[in-house]
N, C-alpha and C positions, 0 to 999 in steps of 0.2 A: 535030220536033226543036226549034222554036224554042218551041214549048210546055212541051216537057220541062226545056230548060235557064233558062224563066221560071218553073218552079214550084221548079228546085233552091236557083236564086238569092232567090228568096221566103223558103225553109224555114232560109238560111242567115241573112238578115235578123234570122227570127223568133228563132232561138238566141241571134242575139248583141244583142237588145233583150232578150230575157229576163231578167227575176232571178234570182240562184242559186239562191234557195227554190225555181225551178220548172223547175230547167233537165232535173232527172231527173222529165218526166211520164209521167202513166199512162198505160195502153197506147192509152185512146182519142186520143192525139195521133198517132198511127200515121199515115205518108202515106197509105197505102192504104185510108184510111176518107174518104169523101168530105165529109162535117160537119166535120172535123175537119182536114183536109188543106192545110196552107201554100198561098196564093196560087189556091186555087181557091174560088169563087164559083157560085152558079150559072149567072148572067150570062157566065161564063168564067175566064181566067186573073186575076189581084187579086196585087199585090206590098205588102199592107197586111198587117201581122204581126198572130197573133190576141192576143186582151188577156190581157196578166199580172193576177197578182193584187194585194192593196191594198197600193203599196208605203210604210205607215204604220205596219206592224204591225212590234216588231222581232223581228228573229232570231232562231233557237230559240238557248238555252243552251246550252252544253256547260262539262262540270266543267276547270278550270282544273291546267295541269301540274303536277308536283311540284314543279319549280322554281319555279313562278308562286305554288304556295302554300307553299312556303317561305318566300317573298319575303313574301307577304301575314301569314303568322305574325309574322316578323320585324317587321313595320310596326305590327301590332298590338300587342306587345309593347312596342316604341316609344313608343305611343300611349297604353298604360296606364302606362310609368316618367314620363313625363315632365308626363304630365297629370292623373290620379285620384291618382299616391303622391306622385309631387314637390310637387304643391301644398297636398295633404290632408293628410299626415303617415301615420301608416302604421295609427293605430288605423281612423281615419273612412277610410280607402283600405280595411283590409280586410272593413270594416263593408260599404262599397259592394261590393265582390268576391264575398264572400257573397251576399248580394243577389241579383246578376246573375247568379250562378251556378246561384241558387237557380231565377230564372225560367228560364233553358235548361234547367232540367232535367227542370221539369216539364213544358216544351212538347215537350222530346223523349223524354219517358216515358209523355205521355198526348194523344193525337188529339183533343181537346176543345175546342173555339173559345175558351173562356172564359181559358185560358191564353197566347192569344196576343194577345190585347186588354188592354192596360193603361191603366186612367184615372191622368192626369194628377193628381187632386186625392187619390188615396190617400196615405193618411198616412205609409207605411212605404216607398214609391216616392221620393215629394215630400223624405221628411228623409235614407233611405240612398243615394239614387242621384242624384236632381236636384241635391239642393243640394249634392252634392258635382262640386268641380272636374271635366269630363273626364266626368262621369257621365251625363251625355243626349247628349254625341256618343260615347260609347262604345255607347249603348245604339243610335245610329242605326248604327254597323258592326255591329251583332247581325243588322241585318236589319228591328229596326223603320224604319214609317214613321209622320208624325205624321198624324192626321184630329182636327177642328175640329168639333163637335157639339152644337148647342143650347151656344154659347158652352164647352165644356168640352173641353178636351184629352184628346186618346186615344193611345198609340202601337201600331200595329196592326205585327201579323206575317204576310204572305201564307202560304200552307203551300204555297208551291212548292219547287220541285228548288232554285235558285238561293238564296231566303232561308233556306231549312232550311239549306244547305251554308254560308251566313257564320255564321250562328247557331252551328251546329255548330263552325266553327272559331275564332270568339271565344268560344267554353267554354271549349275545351281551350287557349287562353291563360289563360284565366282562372284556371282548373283547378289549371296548372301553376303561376302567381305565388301563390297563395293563400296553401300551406303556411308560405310564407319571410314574406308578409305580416302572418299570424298570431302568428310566431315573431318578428317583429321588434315587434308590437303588444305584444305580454306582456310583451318585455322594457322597454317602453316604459313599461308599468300597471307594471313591478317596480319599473322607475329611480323614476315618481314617488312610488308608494309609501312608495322608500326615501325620497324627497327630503323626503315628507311626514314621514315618521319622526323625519328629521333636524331636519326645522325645529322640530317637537316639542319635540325632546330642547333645541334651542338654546333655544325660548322659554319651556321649562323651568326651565331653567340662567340662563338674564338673568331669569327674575324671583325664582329663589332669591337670585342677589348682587342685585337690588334689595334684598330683605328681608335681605340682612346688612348691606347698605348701612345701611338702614333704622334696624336694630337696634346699629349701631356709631353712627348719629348720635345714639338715645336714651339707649346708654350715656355717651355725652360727654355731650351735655346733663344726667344724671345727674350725673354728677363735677363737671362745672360748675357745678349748683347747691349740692350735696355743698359744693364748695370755698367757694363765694360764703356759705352759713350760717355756717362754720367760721370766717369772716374777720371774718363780720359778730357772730357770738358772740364772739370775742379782741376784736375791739374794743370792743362791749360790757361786757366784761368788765374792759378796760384801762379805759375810762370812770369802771367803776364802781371801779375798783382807785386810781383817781386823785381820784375825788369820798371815798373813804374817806382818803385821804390829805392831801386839803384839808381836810375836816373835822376829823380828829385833830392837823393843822397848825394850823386855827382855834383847837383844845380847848387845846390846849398853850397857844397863844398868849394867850387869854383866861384859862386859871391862871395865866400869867407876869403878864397885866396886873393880874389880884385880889391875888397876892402882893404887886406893888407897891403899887395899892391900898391892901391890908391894912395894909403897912407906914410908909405914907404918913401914914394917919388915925391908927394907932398912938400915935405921938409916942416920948420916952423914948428908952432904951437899947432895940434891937432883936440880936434873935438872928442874927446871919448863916445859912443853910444851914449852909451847907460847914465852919461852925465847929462844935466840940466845946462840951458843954453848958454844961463851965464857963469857956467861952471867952466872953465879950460885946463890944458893940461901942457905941461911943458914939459921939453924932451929934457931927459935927465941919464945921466950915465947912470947905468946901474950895471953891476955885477962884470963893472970893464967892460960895458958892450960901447962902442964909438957910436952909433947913432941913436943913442940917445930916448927910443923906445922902448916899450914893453910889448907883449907879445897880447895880443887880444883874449887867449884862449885861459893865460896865466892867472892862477887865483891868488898870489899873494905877489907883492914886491909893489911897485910904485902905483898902479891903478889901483891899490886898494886903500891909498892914501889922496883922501880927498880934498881938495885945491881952491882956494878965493882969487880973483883977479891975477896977479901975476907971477900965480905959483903960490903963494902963502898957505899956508895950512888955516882950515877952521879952527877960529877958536885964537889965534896968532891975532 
């Protein structure tokens, strides 16, 4: 009896040191097998539990509720508004989207290793997915992991149950933002387009009014010089209109001085002008002058007294 109730108390030890991984063992843990049987030894009774196995390994997987991967969509989706589109913008966001979409697809359309290995230094990785915001920790919720190789970066995809199932359900996040990504890109290549179009048409437009600008200050400078010739010909012209008029003043002046002149050297009886032929005039002292003239220009004294044959006054 006290043997029986040291091996129950043994077996009951051994269950509850166990780990769950091993608490349903195979049939060889059967009391009834003696190699195998709690608390027996060959020596005798033993209250030492037999050895679990390595507890460093972990747990098997199991796929995660609907609820849990609701939850998990939700956070994902989170994960891509607030980090690859909010900070990228939505062309270089759906550039990335594409991308990563492109690689779930092919790893889960084709069992090939080479799909699930990604270098770091590829050129369509490096520019659509790394250097974009959000884009190498979205790619580590795909499932990759990073490895280090002869100094060169890798992101590697395990092909288990567990990384296939996050891969799988950051597609169809993926998947499903993409179309609106797209649709919000295009309109984004239309806006600048238009914006392009526009600034065109503006710098189109300012540099036509430069060139009427251009062309209204060469027409005033025209006019202006137009007007500046026009002033400078009337003055010239008044010039000349005034040097012919000094000159023909001079002519004059100089036949008044010859007449006197003439009249001067003369001597005798002189003819007045303004007298009739047989009108004459004879030289007369007037005002104490010794020779006997008046002055042609004078309006009053001896030529305003008019003369018959040899001197006599009318009317005498």
């Amino acid at each position: 009896m006290a043997d029986d109730r040291a091996r129950r108390l043994a077996a009951i030890e051994a269950r509850l040191a166990a780990s769950p991984d091993h608490e349903t063992a195979p049939a060889a843990h059967d009391a009834t097998s003696p190699s195998w049987a709690p608390g027996l030894t060959a020596s005798g009774p033993s209250t030492t539990p037999p050895r679990s196995g390595p507890r460093h390994l972990p747990p098997s997987w199991t796929r995660p509720s609907e609820k849990q991967e609701r939850e998990k969509h939700r956070e994902l989706a989170r994960i891509l508004q607030r980090t690859i589109v909010r900070d990228s913008g939505y062309t270089q966001a759906a550039t990335c989207v594409e991308t990563l979409v492109k690689i779930a697809s092919n790893i889960q359309s084709s069992p090939d290793p080479k799909f699930r290995t990604l270098k770091g230094d590829n050129a369509a990785l490096k520019n659509k997915v790394l250097a974009v915001s959000g884009g190498r920790e979205y790619l580590i919720l795909m499932g990759f992991r990073v490895h280090t190789a002869d100094f060169v970066q890798s992101f590697v995809l395990d092909q288990s149950d567990r990384r296939m199932y996050e891969l799988g359900l950051a597609a169809d996040v993926l998947r499903a933002a993409l179309p609106d990504l797209q649709a919000r890109a295009a309109g984004t290549n239309l806006s600048k387009t238009s914006h392009k179009a526009e600034e065109a048409a503006r710098v189109a437009a300012a540099k036509l009014q430069i060139e009427d600008d251009r062309n209204d200050v060469r027409e005033r400078v025209e006019r202006e010089r137009i007007g500046r010739d026009a002033r400078a010909a009337a003055a010239a012209n008044a010039e000349v209109e005034s040097h012919i008029l000094d000159e023909q003043e001079e002519a004059e002046e100089r036949a008044r001085a010859a007449r006197r002149e003439a009249r001067h050297t003369a001597g005798g009886r002189a003819t007045h002008p303004h007298t009739a032929p047989n009108m004459t005039v004879a030289p007369t002292a007037v005002h104490g002058q010794g020779d006997g003239y008046h002055s042609a220009d004078e309006d009053e004294g001896y030529w305003n007294q008019r003369r018959w044959g040899h001197g006599s006054r009318l009317g005498e």
